[in-house]
C-alpha positions in Angstrom: 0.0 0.0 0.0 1.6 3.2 -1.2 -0.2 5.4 1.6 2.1 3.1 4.5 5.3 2.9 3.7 7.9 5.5 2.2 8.8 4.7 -1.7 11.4 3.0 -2.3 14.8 2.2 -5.0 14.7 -0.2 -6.6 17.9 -1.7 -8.8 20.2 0.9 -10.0 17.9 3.3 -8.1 18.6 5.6 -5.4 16.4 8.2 -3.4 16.4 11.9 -4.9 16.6 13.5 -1.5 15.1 17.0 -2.8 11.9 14.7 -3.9 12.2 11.6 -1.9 11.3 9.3 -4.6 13.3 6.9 -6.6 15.1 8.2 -9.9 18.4 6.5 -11.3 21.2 6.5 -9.7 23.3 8.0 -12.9 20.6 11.5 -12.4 21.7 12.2 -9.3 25.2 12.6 -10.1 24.4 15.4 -13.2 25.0 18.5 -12.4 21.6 21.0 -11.5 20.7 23.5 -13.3 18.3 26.5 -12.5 15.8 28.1 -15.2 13.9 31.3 -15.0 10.7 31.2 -16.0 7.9 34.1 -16.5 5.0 34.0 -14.8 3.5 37.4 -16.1 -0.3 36.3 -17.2 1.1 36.5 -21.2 3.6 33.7 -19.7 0.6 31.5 -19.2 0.5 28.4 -19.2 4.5 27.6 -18.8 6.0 24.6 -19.8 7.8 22.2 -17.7 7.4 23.1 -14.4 5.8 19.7 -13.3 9.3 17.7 -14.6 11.3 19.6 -11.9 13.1 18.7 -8.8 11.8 22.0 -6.7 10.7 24.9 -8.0 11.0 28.7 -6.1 8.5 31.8 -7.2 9.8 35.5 -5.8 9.2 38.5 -6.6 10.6 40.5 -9.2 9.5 44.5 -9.8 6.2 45.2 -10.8 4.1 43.3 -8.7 4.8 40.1 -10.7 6.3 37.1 -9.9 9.2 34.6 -11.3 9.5 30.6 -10.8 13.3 29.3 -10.3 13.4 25.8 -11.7 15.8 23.9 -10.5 16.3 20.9 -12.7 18.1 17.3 -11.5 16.8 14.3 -12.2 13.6 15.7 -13.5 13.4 15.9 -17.7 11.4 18.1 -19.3 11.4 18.3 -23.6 10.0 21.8 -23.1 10.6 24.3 -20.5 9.7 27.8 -20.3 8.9 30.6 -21.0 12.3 31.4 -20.1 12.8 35.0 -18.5 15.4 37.1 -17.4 17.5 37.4 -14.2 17.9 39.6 -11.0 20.9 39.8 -9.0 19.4 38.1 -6.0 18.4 35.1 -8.0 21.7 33.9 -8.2 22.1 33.4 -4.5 20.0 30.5 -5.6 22.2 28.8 -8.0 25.0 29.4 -6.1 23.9 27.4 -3.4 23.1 24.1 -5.5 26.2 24.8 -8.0 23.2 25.1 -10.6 24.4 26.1 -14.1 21.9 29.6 -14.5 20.0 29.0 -17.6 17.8 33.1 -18.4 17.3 35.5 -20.8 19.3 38.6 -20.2 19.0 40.5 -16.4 19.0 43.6 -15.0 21.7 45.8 -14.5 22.5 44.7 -11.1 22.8 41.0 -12.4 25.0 42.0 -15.1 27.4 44.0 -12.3 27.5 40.8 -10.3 27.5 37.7 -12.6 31.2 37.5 -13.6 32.4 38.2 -10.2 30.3 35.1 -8.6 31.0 31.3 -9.4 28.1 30.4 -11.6 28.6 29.3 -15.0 25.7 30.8 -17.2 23.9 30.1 -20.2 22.2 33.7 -21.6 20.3 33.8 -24.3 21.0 37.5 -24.7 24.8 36.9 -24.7 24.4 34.1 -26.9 24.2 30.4 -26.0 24.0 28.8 -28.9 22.3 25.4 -29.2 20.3 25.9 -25.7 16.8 28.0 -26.9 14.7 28.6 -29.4 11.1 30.6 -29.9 8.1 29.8 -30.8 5.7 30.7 -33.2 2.7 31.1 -31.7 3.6 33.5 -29.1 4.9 37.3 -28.9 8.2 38.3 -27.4 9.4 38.2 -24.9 7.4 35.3 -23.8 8.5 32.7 -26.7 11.8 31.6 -25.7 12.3 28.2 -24.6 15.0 25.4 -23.9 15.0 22.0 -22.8 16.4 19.7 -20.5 18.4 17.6 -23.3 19.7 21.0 -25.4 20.7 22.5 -21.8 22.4 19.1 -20.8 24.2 18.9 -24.2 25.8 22.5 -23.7 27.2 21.4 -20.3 28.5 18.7 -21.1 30.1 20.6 -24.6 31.5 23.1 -21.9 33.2 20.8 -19.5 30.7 21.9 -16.7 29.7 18.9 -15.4 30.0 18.4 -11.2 28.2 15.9 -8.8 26.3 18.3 -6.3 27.2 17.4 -2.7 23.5 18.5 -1.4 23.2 15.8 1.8 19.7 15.8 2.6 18.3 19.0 3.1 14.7 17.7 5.0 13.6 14.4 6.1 10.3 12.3 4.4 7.5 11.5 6.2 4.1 9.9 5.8 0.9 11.9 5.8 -0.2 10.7 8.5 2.7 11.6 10.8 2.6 15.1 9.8 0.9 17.2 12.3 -0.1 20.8 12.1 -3.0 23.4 11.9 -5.8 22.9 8.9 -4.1 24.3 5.5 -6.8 22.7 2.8 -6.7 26.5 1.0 -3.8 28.2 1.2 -3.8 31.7 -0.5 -1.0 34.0 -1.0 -1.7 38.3 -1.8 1.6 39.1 -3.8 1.8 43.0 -2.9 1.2 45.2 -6.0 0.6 41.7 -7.5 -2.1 39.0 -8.2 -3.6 36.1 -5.4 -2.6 32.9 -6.2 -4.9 30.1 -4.4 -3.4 26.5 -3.5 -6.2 23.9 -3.3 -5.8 20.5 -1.4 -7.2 17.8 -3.1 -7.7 14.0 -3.2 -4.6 13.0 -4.3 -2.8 14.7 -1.2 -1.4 17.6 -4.0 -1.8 21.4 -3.8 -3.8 22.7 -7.3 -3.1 26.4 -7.8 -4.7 29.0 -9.1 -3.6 32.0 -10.4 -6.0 34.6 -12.0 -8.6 33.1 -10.9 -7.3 29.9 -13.6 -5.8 26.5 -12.5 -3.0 26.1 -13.6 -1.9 23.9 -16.0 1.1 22.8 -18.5 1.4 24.0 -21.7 3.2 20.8 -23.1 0.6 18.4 -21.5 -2.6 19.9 -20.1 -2.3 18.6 -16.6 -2.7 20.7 -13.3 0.8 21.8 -12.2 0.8 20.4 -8.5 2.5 20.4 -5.4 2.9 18.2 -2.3 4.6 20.5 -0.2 4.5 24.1 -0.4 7.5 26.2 2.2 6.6 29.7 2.5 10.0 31.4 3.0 9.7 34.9 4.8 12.2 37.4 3.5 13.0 41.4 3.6 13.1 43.3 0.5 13.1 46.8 -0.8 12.7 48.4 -3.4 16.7 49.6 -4.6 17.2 53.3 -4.6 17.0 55.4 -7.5 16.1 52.3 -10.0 14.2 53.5 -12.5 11.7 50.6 -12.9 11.6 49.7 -9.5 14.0 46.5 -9.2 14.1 45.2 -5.3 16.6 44.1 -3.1 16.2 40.3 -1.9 17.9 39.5 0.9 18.4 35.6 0.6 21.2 35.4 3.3 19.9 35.4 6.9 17.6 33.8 8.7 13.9 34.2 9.1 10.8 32.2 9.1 8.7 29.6 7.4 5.6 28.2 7.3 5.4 24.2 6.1 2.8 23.5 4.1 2.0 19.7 3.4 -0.5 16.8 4.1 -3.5 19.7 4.0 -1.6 21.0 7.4 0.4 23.8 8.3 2.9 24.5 10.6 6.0 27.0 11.7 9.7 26.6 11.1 12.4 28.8 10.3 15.5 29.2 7.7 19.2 30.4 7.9 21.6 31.2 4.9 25.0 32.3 6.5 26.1 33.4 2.9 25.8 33.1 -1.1 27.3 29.9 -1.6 25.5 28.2 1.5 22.6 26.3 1.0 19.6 27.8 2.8 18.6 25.2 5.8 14.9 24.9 6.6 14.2 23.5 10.0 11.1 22.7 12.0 10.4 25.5 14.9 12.6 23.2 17.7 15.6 23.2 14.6 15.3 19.8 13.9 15.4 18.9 10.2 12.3 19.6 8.0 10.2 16.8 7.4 8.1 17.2 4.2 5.9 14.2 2.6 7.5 12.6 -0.9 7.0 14.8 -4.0 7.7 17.9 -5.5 8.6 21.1 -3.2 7.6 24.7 -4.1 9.3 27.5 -2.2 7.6 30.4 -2.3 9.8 33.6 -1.1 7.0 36.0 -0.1 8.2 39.8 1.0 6.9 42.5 3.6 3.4 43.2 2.6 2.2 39.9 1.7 -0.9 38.2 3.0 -0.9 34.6 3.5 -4.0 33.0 5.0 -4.6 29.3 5.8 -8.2 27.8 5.6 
C-alpha cells in the first residue's frame, strides 16, 4: 500500500533527496541546473514546471512574480517561457552549483555575474544550441529550452559536477505530519495577483492563479504540489532604480511556514552566505520533514498576505 510505507529504490535506483522518490542513480550525479521562467499572465501556461526537482517563485519589480526551476533528475522536452535574471536570483544557483540558464537581467545581475561562481547560459549573450522561440507566441514570452539541449551545452563546456547536497529535509508519511488545517492556502503578492493552492484527493496542492488552474502548456495537466514552504524574506525596493528592481535578501535567517499533508505548521530558515545552502528546519531546529514529491518555495516579502483555511 503506497499510503504506509515511504517509496522505495529499486535496482540501480537511489532516493532523490530533494523529492524523496526513486530516480536512477546515474541523475543524481548530473549536475543542477536552474531556469527562470515568467509568470507574467502572457507567460501562461509555462511549460515544464511539473518535470522539476523543486521549484522557487519571488518577486521581481512590478508586482509580478518569477518561478526558479531547478532541474536534476527531473526531464522536461520543453521548459519555459524562459525570463530574465535579477541579481538576488543567483544566491539561488550558487547554493546548488546550478548552471543559471535566463534570458538577459537587470543591470544589477550584469554588475554581479562574472564576479560570482556560476557558469551561465544567456540567451542574450548568446548560447548557442540551448533555446529557441516559438511561433505562436509574442516576445518576450517565446523563448524556450529544454532539458536535453541545456544538458548537451554542459557537457560541450566541461561543466559537469556531482552536487554534494546531503539531505536537506527528512520524508514522512501523511499521517505523521501534524499541524493546523491548510486545505486552502492563499498568497496576496503585494502590488501583484492572489494565487490560491487547493488541497485535493490525491494529497497535492492545485493552484490558481487569475482566478485559472493552472496547467502545463506541453501536457494539459494541473501543475501540482505536495509540499509548499513559504519562505519569509525582507526586501526593498533599490534606490533610484528607475523601474523599480528590489533588493532580496536571501542570506539570513527568518521564518517559514510548512505547508504539506492539507496541514500547516512554523519553522524557520538560515543562509550564513551566497554559496550556503539555505537550511529549513522545524520551529525546535530539527530537520524539516516534508511528505515525498515535488517542493515549491515560495519567497514571499513584507506586505504579503498569506492565509490558511
Amino acid at each position: 500500500n503506497a499510503t504506509s510505507a515511504l517509496p522505495q529504490p529499486g535496482p540501480g535506483q537511489a532516493i532523490n533527496p530533494l523529492t524523496g522518490l526513486p530516480v536512477p542513480q546515474a541523475a543524481l550525479e548530473q549536475r543542477m541546473f536552474l531556469v527562470a521562467i515568467g509568470n507574467n499572465p502572457s507567460a501562461r501556461p509555462q511549460s515544464g514546471l511539473s518535470h522539476a526537482d523543486l521549484v522557487y517563485e519571488l518577486p521581481a519589480e512590478g508586482g509580478i512574480t518569477r518561478f526558479l526551476a531547478l532541474y536534476w533528475a527531473g526531464e522536461a522536452e520543453v521548459i519555459g517561457p524562459v525570463r530574465s535574471s535579477r541579481h538576488y536570483f543567483l544566491d539561488l544557483a550558487l547554493e546548488r552549483q546550478a548552471v543559471w540558464v535566463h534570458a538577459g537581467g537587470s543591470p544589477q545581475h550584469y554588475a554581479q555575474i562574472g564576479k560570482v561562481d556560476v557558469p551561465d547560459l544567456d540567451d542574450v549573450r548568446g548560447a548557442p544550441g540551448v533555446f529557441w522561440r516559438s511561433e505562436d507566441r509574442r516576445r518576450p514570452d517565446n523563448l524556450y529550452t529544454s532539458s536535453e539541449r541545456v544538458r548537451s551545452v554542459i557537457r560541450d563546456k566541461g561543466w559537469e559536477r556531482s552536487p554534494v547536497i546531503g539531505r536537506p529535509w527528512q520524508f514522512a508519511l501523511p499521517d505523521q505530519i501534524d499541524g493546523e488545517p491548510a486545505t486552502s492556502v492563499s498568497i496576496d503578492w503585494p502590488g501583484g495577483e492572489t494565487v490560491v493552492f487547493d488541497y485535493g484527493a490525491e494529497g497535492l496542492y492545485d493552484q490558481r492563479r487569475g482566478g485559472k488552474l493552472v496547467t502545463d502548456q506541453a501536457t494539459g495537466a494541473p501543475v501540482r504540489a505536495a509540499n509548499l514552504i513559504v519562505q519569509y524574506v525582507q526586501a526593498r525596493r533599490i534606490a533610484g532604480d528607475a523601474e523599480g528592481r528590489l533588493d532580496v535578501e536571501l542570506v539570513g535567517r527568518g521564518e517559514i511556514d510548512i505547508v504539506t499533508a492539507g496541514k500547516v505548521r512554523k519553522g524557520r530558515w538560515r543562509k550564513v552566505d551566497r554559496p550556503s545552502a539555505t537550511v529549513f528546519s522545524e520551529s525546535d531546529d530539527s530537520p524539516l520533514r516534508l511528505v515525498p514529491g515535488q517542493t515549491w518555495v515560495l519567497i514571499v516579502p513584507p506586505g504579503a498576505e498569506v492565509e490558511y483555511r
